[in-house]
C-alpha positions as CSV (number, residue, x, y, z in Angstrom):
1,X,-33.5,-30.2,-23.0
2,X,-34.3,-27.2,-25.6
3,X,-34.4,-24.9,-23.1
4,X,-30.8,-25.0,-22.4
5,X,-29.4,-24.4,-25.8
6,X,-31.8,-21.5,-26.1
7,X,-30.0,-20.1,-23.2
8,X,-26.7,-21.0,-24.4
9,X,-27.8,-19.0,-27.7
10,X,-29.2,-16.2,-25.3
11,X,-25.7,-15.8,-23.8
12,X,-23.9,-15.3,-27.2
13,X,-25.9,-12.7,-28.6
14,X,-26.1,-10.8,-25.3
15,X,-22.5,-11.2,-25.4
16,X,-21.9,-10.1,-28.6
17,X,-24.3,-7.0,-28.2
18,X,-22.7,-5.7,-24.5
19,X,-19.5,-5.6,-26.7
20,X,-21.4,-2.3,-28.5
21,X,-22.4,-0.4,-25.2
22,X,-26.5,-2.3,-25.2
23,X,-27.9,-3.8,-22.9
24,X,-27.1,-7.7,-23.0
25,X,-31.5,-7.9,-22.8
26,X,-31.3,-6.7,-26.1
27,X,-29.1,-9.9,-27.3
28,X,-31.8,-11.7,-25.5
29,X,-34.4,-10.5,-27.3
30,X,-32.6,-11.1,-30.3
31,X,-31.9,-14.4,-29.6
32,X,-35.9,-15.3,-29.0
33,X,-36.7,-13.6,-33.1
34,X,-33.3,-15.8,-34.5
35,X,-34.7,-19.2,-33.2
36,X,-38.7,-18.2,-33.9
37,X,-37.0,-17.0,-37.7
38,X,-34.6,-20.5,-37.7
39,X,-37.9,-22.8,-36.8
40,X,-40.2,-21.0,-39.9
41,X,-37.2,-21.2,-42.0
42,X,-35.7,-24.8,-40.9
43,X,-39.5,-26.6,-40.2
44,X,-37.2,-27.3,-36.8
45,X,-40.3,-26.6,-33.7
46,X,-39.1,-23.8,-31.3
47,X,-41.6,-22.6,-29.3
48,X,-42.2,-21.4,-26.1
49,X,-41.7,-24.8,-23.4
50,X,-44.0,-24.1,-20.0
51,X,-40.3,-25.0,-18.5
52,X,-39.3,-21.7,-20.6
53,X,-42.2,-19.9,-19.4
54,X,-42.0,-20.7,-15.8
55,X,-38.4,-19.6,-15.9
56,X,-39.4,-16.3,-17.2
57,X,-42.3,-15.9,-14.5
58,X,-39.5,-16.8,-11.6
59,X,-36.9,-14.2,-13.3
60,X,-39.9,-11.5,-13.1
61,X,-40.9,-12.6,-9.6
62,X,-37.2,-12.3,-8.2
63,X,-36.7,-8.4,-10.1
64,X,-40.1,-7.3,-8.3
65,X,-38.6,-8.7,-5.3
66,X,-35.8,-6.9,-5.0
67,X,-37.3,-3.8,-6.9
68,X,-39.0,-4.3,-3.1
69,X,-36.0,-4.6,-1.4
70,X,-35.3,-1.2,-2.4
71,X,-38.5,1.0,-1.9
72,X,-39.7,2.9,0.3
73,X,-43.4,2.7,1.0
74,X,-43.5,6.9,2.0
75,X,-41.4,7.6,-1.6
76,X,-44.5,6.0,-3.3
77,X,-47.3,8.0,-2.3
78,X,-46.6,11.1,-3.4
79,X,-48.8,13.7,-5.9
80,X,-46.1,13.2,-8.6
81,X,-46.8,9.6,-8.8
82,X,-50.2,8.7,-8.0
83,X,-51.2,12.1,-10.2
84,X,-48.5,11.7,-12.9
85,X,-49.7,7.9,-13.3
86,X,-53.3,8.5,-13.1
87,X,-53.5,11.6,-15.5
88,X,-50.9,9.8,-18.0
89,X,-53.5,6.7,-18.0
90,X,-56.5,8.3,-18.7
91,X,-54.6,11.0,-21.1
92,X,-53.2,8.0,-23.0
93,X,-56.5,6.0,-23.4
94,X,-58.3,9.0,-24.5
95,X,-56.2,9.9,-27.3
96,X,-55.3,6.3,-28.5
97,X,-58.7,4.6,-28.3
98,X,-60.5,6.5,-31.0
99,X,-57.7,6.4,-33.9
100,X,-57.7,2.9,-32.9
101,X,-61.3,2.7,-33.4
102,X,-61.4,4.4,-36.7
103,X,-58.5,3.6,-38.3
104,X,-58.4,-0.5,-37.5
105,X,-62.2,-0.7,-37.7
106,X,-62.2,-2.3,-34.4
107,X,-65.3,-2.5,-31.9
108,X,-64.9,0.1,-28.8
109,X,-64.4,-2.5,-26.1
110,X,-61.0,-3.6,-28.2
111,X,-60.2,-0.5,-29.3
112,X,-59.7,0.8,-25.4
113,X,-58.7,-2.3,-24.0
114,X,-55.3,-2.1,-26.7
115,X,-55.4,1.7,-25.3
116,X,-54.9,0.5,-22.0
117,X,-52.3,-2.0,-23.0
118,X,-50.2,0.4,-24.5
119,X,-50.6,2.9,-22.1
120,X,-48.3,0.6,-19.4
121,X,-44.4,0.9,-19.5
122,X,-42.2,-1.6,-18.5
123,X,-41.2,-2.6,-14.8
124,X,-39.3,-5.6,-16.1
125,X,-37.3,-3.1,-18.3
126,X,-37.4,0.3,-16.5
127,X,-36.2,-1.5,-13.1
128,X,-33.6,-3.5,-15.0
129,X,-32.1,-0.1,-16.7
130,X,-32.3,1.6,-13.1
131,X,-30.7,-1.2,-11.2
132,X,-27.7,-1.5,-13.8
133,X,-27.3,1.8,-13.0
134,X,-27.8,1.9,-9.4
135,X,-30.1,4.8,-10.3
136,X,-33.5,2.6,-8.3
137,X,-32.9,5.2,-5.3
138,X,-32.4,8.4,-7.3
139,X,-35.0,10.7,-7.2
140,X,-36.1,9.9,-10.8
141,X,-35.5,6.3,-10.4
142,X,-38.3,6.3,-7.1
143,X,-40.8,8.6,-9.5
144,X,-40.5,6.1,-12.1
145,X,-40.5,2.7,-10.0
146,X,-43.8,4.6,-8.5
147,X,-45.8,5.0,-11.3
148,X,-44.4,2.1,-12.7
149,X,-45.9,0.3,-9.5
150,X,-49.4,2.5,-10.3
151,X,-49.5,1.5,-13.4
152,X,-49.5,-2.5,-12.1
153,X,-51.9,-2.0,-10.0
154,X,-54.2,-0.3,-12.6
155,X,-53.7,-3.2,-14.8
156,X,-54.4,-5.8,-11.8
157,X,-57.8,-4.0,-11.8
158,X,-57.9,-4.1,-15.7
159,X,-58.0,-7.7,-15.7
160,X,-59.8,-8.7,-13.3
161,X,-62.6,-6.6,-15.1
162,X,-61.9,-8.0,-18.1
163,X,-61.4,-11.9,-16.9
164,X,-64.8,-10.9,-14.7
165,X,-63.4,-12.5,-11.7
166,X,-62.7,-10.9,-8.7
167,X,-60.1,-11.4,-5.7
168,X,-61.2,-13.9,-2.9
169,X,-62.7,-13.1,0.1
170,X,-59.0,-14.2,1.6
171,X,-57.6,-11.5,-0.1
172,X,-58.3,-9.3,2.8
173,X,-55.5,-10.9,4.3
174,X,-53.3,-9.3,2.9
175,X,-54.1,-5.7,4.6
176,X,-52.8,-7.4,8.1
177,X,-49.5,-8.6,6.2
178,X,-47.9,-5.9,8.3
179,X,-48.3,-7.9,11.8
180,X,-46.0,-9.9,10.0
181,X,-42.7,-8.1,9.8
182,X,-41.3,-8.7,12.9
183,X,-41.2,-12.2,12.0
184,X,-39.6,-11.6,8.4
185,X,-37.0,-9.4,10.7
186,X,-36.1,-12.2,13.2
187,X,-36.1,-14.8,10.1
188,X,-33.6,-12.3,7.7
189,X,-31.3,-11.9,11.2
190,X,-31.4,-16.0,11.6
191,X,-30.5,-16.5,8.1
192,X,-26.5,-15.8,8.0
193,X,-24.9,-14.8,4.9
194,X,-24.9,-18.0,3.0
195,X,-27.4,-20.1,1.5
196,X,-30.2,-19.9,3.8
197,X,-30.2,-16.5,2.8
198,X,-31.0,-17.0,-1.2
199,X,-33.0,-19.7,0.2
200,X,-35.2,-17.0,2.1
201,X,-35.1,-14.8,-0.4
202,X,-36.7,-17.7,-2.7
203,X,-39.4,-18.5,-0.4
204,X,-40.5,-14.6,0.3
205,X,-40.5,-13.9,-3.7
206,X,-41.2,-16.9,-5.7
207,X,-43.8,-18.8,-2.3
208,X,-45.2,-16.5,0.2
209,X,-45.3,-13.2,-2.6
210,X,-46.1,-15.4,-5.6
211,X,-48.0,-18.4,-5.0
212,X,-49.4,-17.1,-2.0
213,X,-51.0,-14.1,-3.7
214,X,-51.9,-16.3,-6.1
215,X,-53.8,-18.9,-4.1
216,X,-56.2,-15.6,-2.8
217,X,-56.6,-14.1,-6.6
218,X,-54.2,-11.4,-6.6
219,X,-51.1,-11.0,-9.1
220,X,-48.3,-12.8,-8.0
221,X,-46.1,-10.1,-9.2
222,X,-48.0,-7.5,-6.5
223,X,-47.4,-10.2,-3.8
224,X,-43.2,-10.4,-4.5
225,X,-43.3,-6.7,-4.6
226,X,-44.6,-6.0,-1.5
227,X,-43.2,-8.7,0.1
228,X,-40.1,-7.3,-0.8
229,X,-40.6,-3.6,0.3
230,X,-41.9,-4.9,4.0
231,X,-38.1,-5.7,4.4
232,X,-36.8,-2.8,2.5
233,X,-36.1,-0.8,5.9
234,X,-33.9,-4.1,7.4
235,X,-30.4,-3.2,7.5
236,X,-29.4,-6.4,5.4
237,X,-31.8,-5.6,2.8
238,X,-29.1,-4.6,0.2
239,X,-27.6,-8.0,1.1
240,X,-30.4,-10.0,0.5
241,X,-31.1,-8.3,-3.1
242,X,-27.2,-9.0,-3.9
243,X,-27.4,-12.7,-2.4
244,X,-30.4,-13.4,-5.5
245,X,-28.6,-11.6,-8.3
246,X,-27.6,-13.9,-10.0
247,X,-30.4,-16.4,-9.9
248,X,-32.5,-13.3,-11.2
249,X,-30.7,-12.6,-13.8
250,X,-30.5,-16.3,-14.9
251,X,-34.3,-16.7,-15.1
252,X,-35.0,-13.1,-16.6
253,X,-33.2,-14.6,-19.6
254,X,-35.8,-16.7,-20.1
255,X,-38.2,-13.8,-19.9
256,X,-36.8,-11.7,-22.7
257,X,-36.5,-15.5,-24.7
258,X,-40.2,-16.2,-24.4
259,X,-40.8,-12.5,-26.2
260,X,-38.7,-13.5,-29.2
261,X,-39.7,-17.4,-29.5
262,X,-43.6,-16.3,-29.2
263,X,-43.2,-16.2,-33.0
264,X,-42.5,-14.1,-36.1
265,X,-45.6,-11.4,-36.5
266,X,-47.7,-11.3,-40.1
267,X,-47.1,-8.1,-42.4
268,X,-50.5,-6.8,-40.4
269,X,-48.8,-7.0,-36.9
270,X,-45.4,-5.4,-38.0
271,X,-47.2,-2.6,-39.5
272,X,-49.2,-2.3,-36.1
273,X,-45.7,-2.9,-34.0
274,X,-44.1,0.2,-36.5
275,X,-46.7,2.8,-35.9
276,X,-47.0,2.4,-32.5
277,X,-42.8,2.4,-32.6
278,X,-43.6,6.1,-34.2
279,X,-45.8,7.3,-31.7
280,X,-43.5,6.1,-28.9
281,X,-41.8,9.0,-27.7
282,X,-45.5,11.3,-27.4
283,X,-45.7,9.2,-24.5
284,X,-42.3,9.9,-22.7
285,X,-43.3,13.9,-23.7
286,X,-46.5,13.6,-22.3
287,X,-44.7,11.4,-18.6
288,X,-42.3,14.5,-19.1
289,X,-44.8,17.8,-19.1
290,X,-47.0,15.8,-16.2
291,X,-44.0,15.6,-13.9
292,X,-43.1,19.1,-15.0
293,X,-46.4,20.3,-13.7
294,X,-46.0,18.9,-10.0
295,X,-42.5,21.0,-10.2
296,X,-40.3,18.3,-11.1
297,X,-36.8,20.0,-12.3
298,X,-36.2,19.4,-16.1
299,X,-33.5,16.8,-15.6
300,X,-35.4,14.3,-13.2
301,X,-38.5,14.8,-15.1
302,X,-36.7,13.8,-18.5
303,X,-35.0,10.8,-16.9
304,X,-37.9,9.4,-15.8
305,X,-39.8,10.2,-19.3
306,X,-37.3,7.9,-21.1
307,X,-37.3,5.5,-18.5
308,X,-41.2,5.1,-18.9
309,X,-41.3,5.6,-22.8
310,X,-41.7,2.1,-23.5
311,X,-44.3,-0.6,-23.5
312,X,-45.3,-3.2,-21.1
313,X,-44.9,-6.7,-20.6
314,X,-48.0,-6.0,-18.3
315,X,-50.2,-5.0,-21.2
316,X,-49.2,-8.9,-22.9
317,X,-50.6,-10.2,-19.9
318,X,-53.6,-7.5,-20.9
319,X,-53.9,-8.9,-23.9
320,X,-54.2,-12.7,-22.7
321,X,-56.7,-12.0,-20.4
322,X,-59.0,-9.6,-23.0
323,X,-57.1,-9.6,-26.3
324,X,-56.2,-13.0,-27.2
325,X,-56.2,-12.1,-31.1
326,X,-53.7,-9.1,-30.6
327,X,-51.0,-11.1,-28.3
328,X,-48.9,-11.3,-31.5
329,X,-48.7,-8.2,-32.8
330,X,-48.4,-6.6,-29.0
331,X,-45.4,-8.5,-28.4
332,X,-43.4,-7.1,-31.5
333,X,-44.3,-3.6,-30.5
334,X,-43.1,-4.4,-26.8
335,X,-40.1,-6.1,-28.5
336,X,-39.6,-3.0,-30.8
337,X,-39.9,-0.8,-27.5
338,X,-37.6,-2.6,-25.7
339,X,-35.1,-2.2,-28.3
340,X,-35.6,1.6,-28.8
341,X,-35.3,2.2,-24.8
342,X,-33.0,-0.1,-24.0
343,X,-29.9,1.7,-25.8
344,X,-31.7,5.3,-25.5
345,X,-31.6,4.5,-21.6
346,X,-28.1,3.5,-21.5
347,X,-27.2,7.1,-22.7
348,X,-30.2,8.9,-21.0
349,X,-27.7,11.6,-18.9
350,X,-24.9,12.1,-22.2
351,X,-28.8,13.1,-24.5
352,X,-29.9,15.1,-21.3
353,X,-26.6,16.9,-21.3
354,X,-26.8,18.3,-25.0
355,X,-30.3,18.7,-24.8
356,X,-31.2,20.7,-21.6
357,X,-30.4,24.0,-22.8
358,X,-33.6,23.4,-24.9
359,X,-35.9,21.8,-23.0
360,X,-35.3,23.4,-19.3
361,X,-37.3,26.3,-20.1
362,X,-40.4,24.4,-19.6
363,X,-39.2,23.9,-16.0
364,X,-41.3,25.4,-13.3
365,X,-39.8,28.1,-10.9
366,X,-41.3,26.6,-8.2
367,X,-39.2,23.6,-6.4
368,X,-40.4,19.9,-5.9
369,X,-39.7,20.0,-2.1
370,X,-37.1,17.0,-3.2
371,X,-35.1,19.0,-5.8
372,X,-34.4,22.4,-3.7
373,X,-30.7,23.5,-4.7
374,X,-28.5,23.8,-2.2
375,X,-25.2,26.2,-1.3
376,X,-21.9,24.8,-0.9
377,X,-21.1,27.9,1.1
378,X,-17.7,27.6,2.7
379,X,-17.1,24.2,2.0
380,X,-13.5,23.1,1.2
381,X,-13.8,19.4,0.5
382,X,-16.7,17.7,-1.3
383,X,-17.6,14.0,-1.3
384,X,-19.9,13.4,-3.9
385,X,-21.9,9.8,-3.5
386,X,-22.1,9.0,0.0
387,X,-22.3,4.8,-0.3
388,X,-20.1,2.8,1.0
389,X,-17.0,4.5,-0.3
390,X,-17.6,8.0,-0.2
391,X,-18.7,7.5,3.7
392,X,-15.3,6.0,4.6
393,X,-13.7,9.4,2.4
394,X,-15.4,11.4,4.5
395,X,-15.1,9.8,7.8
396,X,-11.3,10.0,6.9
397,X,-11.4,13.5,5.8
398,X,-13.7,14.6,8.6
399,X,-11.3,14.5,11.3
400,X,-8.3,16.2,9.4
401,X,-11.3,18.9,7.8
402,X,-13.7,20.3,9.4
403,X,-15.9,22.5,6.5
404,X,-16.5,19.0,4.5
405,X,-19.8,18.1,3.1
406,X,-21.6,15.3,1.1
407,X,-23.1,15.0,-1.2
408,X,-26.2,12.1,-2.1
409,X,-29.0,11.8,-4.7
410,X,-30.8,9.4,-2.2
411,X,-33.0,11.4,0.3
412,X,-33.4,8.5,2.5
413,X,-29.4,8.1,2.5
414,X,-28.9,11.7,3.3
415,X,-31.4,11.4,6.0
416,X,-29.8,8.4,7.3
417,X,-26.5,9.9,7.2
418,X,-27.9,13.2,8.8
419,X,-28.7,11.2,11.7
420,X,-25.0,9.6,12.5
421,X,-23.8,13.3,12.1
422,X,-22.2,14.0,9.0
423,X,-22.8,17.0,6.9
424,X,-24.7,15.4,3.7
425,X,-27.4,17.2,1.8
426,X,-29.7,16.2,-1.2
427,X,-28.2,17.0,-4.4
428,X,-27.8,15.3,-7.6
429,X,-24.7,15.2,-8.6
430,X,-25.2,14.2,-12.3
431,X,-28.0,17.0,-12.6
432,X,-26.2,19.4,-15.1
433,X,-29.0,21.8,-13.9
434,X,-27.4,21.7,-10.2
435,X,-24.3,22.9,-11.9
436,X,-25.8,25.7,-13.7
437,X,-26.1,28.5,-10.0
438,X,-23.9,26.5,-8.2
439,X,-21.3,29.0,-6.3
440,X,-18.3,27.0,-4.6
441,X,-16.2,30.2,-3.9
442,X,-13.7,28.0,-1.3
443,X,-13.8,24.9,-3.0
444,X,-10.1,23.2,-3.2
445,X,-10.8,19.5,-3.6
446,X,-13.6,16.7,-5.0
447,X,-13.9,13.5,-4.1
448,X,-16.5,11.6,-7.2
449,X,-17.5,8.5,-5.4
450,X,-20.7,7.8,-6.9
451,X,-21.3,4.5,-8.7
452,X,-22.2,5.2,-12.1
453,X,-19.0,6.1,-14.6
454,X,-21.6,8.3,-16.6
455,X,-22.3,10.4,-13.1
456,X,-18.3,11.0,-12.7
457,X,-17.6,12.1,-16.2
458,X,-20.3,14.6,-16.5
459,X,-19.1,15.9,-12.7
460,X,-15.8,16.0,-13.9
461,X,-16.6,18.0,-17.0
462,X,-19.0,20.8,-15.2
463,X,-16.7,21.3,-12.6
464,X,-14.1,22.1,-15.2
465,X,-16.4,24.1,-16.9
466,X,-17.2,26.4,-13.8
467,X,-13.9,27.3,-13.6
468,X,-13.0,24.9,-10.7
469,X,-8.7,24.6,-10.6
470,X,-8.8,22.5,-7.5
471,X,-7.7,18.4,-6.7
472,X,-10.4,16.5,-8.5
473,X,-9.9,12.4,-7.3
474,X,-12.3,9.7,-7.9
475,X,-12.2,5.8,-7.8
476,X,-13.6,2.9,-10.5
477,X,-12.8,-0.9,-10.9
478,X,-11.9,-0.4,-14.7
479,X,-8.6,1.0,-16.2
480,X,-10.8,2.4,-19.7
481,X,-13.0,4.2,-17.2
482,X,-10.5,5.5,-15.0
483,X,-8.7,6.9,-18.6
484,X,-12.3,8.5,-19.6
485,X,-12.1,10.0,-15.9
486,X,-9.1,11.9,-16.1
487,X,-9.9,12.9,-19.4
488,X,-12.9,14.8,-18.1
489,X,-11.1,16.6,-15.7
490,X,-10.3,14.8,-13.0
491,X,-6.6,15.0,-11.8
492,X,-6.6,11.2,-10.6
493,X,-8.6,8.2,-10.8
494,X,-7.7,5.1,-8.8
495,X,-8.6,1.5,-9.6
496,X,-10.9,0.2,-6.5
497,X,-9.3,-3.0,-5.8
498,X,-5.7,-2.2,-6.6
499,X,-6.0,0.5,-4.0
500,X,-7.8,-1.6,-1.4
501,X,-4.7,-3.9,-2.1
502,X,-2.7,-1.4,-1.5
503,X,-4.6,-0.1,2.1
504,X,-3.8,-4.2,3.0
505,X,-0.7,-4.1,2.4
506,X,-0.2,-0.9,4.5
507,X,-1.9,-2.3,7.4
508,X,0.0,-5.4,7.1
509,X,3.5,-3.2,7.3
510,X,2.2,-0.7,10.0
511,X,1.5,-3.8,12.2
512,X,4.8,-5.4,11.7
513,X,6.6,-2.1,12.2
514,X,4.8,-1.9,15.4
515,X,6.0,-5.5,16.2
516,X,9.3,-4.6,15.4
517,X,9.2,-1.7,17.9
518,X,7.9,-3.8,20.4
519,X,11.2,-6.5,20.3
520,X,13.5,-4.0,20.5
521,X,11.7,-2.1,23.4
522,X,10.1,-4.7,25.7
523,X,8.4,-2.9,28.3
C-alpha cells in the first residue's frame, strides 16, 4: 500500500523540520515535491491514490469540525468580519484581474476567476497555526477564523456559479438544523469519555456535516463546520475536539501529501507561483489597514494580517471546478504560501514586538468595543490566562487576597468567568500595546498562566521593562522553556507535571498525617 510509505516519508521530513522551530506541515509539504521529484527522476509512478485523497478530505473535514467546536456563532457576525472579508474580496479581484488580463493574455472570465482564487486564504492552514497555538479564541484568532469562514462561503457561491449548478431544493433543510441540538446535547452527554465519543465526533464531521451536506448540494466542508459550532456552547465541547486529535492530524497529513504529489510545475507555472509569492504580503497589508479601519488595535489587526496572508486550498477547489488548466501552477503558489506563512506565523508576536513601534501609528484612537484597555487599579496579584490553571491560581489566591484580578484574551471566557464571580477582565496579555499605558502602581506579584510559551516570554520581558520589581511565577511542561522563562524576567518557572506530582504527593502525606492523628486520639 503506497499510501503508507508516503506517510512514513511524511513523518521523517516533518520530523526533521520541527527540529528547526517550523511547522511539521511544512515537512509534509516537502515530502509530497520529494516523491513527485523521485517519480520524474526514477520513472517510479507516485501520484495522488483516491485512498490518498480521501484521507486528505477526512483530515479537512475533522479541522472544520473542531474549528466548530470552538466558535461562537455571535463572534462571527460582526462589521470587522463580514466588512473586512467582503471589501478584501472585491479589493483583491479588482486589482489582480486586469494585470492578469494583460500581462498573461488571458480572456476576462479566467483572468477574474484566478482573481478570485487567489484572493482566499487558508482555513486548513490559518486554523492549524491558531490551534497549535491555542490562539482559535483570541480576539485575532475569531476575526481571522471569521473571514476565513466568509471567504468559504464566497467561494461555495463561486463554484456553484461556475459548475452552473445550484443547491437542491433539500438544501433548505438545513435552516431548521437548529431544532436539532437538543438531540446532539442529549447524544454528546450519552457518549462517555471513551470511544463512543471519537465515534460521535466521526459521524457529526465526516456523515451528518460531510456527506449529508453533500447529498443536498452544499460543501461538505460548510456542513462539518456548522455542525461543529451547534455544539460549540456544550460544556464537553473542548473534550470532544481533544478526543479527535489525533485522528485529525493523521488524515491532514495526507492533505498537505496530495499538494506535493499533484506533480512538479513547468518553468511557466513556477514563474506564475514566484510572482504571486512576491505580491504575497500586499494582501496581509491590505487584511491589515481594513481591520484597522473598523478600530482594530495595531497588534490584533497584524496578527490576523499574517494569519490571512496566504493562499487557499479553497481556490484549488476553484480552480477544479472553473480552471482545470491552472490547477498546477495554483498548487505551487499555495505550496509556496504555505511555506512563507507557516514559519512567518510561528514567530508572528517576536516580528510584532520589534515592529510595532512602526506600524502602530496607523492605529485608530477610537476603540473596537473588544480591545478597550483596562486599569489594574489597586490590584495586588495578577493571574494572567484564566484556563484551567490560572482559575485554580486564583481560586487559591482568592481566599488568602482579596484585590486579585484576571486576566483572559477570550471574551467569552471572561464572560463566563464573570458570571461564577471572579474578577477577570478582557485583556491581552501578549499585546505589547496593552503594556505601553498600563499603570500597576500596587502590583507585588504575576502569576503567567497562559498557554503559549511565546505569550509568557514577552509578559515577562514588558513587565521588566515597566519597571515591575515584584514575584513574577509561571508554569510550562518543558525544562528549555522554563530556562527561556526565567531568563525574561520571571523569578520562577515550574515544570507542570513535576509540580502536580508534587501537590499528590502532599495530599497523600496530609491524609496519612491526619490518619496518624486519628490512632493516637480515638475519639
Amino acid at each position: 500500500m503506497p499510501e503508507a510509505v508516503w506517510i512514513s516519508f511524511a513523518f521523517v521530513l516533518g520530523l526533521l523540520v520541527k527540529t528547526v522551530g517550523l511547522p511539521p506541515l511544512v515537512g509534509y509539504l516537502a515530502a509530497g515535491f520529494v516523491l513527485a521529484g523521485l517519480s520524474s527522476v526514477t520513472g517510479l509512478t507516485i501520484e495522488a491514490t483516491d485512498a490518498l485523497g480521501h484521507i486528505a478530505h477526512l483530515g479537512v473535514l475533522l479541522l472544520l469540525f473542531t474549528v466548530g467546536l470552538k466558535l461562537k456563532l455571535r463572534s462571527i457576525v460582526s462589521p470587522e468580519v463580514i466588512g473586512g472579508s467582503l471589501l478584501h474580496f472585491a479589493i483583491t479581484c479588482v486589482v489582480f484581474a486586469p494585470p492578469l488580463y494583460w500581462l498573461l493574455e488571458l480572456d476576462w472570465t479566467t483572468a477574474v476567476m484566478l482573481a478570485v482564487a487567489l484572493s482566499f486564504s487558508s482555513t486548513v492552514l490559518a486554523a492549524k497555526v491558531l490551534e497549535s497555538k491555542r490562539e482559535l479564541r483570541a480576539f485575532h484568532g475569531r476575526v481571522a477564523i471569521g473571514i476565513l469562514i466568509m471567504q468559504d462561503l464566497i467561494a461555495l457561491v463561486v463554484m456553484s456559479l461556475a459548475a452552473g449548478k445550484t443547491p437542491s431544493q433539500w438544501a433548505l433543510m438545513i435552516f431548521g438544523l437548529p431544532l436539532l441540538r437538543p438531540l446532539l446535547f442529549r447524544l454528546l452527554d450519552a457518549s462517555g469519555h471513551d470511544e463512543l465519543l471519537v465515534l460521535l465526533g466521526l459521524l457529526l464531521a465526516l456523515v451528518l456535516g460531510g456527506l449529508g451536506f453533500e447529498a443536498v448540494g452544499m460543501s461538505s466542508e460548510l456542513g462539518a463546520l456548522i455542525f461543529g459550532a451547534m455544539l460549540a456552547n456544550h460544556p464537553r465541547s473542548q473534550e470532544l475536539a481533544r478526543s479527535l486529535w489525533s485522528v485529525k492530524e493523521v488524515f491532514l497529513v495526507g492533505f498537505f501529501l496530495q499538494i506535493g504529489i499533484g506533480g512538479l510545475p513547468d518553468q511557466q507555472a513556477l514563474i506564475f507561483a514566484l510572482v504571486a509569492g512576491l505580491v504575497l504580503p500586499l494582501k496581509g497589508i491590505l487584511f491589515y489597514f481594513l481591520l484597522l479601519a473598523f478600530r482594530l488595535r495595531a497588534r490584533s489587526s497584524f496578527l490576523t494580517s499574517l494569519s490571512l496572508t496566504n493562499y487557499s486550498e479553497f481556490g484549488l477547489i476553484v480552480a477544479s471546478v472553473a480552471l482545470p488548466d491552472w490547477l498546477v501552477p495554483l498548487a505551487i503558489t499555495v505550496s509556496l504560501s504555505f511555506l512563507l506563512s507557516a514559519p512567518a506565523n510561528r514567530f508572528a508576536h517576536s516580528i510584532y514586538e520589534k515592529i510595532s513601534h512602526r506600524i502602530v501609528r496607523f492605529e485608530s484612537r477610537k476603540r473596537h468595543p473588544d480591545e478597550q484597555p483596562i486599569s489594574l487599579g489597586d490590584t495586588r496579584v495578577l493571574v494572567m490566562g484564566m484556563g484551567r490553571t490560572g482559575t485554580a491560581a486564583y481560586d487559591w489566591l482568592q481566599p488568602h487576597e482579596s484585590r486579585i484580578m484576571g486576566l483572559d484574551s477570550d471574551p467569552a471566557k471572561t464572560e463566563k468567568h464573570q458570571k461564577e464571580g471572579r474578577n477577570v477582565v478582557f485583556a491581552d496579555a501578549e499585546d505589547t500595546t496593552f503594556w505601553e499605558g498600563l499603570h500597576m502602581p500596587a502590583l507585588q506579584s504575576v502569576v503567567l498562566a497562559m498557554s503559549d510559551i511565546e505569550g509568557k516570554l514577552i509578559a515577562a520581558r514588558m513587565l521588566r521593562k515597566l519597571g515591575f520589581t515584584g514575584y513574577i511565577v509561571a508554569h510550562t511542561m518543558f525544562a528549555d522553556e522554563a530556562r527561556k522563562i526565567r531568563e525574561a524576567g520571571a523569578n520562577e518557572a515550574y515544570l507542570t507535571m513535576s509540580e502536580t506530582g508534587v501537590a499528590l504527593a502532599s495530599h497523600l502525606m496530609d491524609e496519612s498525617t491526619n490518619q496518624s492523628a486519628q490512632v493516637r486520639n480515638p475519639v
